[in-house]
N, C-alpha and C positions, 0 to 999 in steps of 0.2 A: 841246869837242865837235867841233872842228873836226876832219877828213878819219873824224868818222866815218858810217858807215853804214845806212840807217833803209829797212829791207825795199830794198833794193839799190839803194836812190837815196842821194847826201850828204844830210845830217843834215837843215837847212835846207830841201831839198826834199819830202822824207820829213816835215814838220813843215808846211808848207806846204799838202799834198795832204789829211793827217790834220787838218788844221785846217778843209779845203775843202769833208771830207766830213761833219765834228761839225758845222758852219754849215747845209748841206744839210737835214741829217737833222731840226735845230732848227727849219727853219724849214717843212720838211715834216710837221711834227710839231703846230705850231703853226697852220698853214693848216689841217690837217686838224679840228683840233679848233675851228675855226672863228675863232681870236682874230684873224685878220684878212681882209678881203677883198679880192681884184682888182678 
């Protein structure tokens, strides 16, 4: 995979970001539906 290209970032970073935003989404997903509190 190396020098390739993942929506116009290196692969790595592009996997990085995609990984930042499925965690996000998870955990705003999961706040909402109340399984945990602040």
């Amino acid at each position: 995979m190396e020098g390739t290209l993942f929506l116009g970032y290196p692969f790595s970073t592009g996997t990085l970001i995609l990984g930042t935003i499925i965690i996000a989404a998870i955990a705003t997903f999961t706040f909402y539906k109340g399984w945990w509190k602040l």
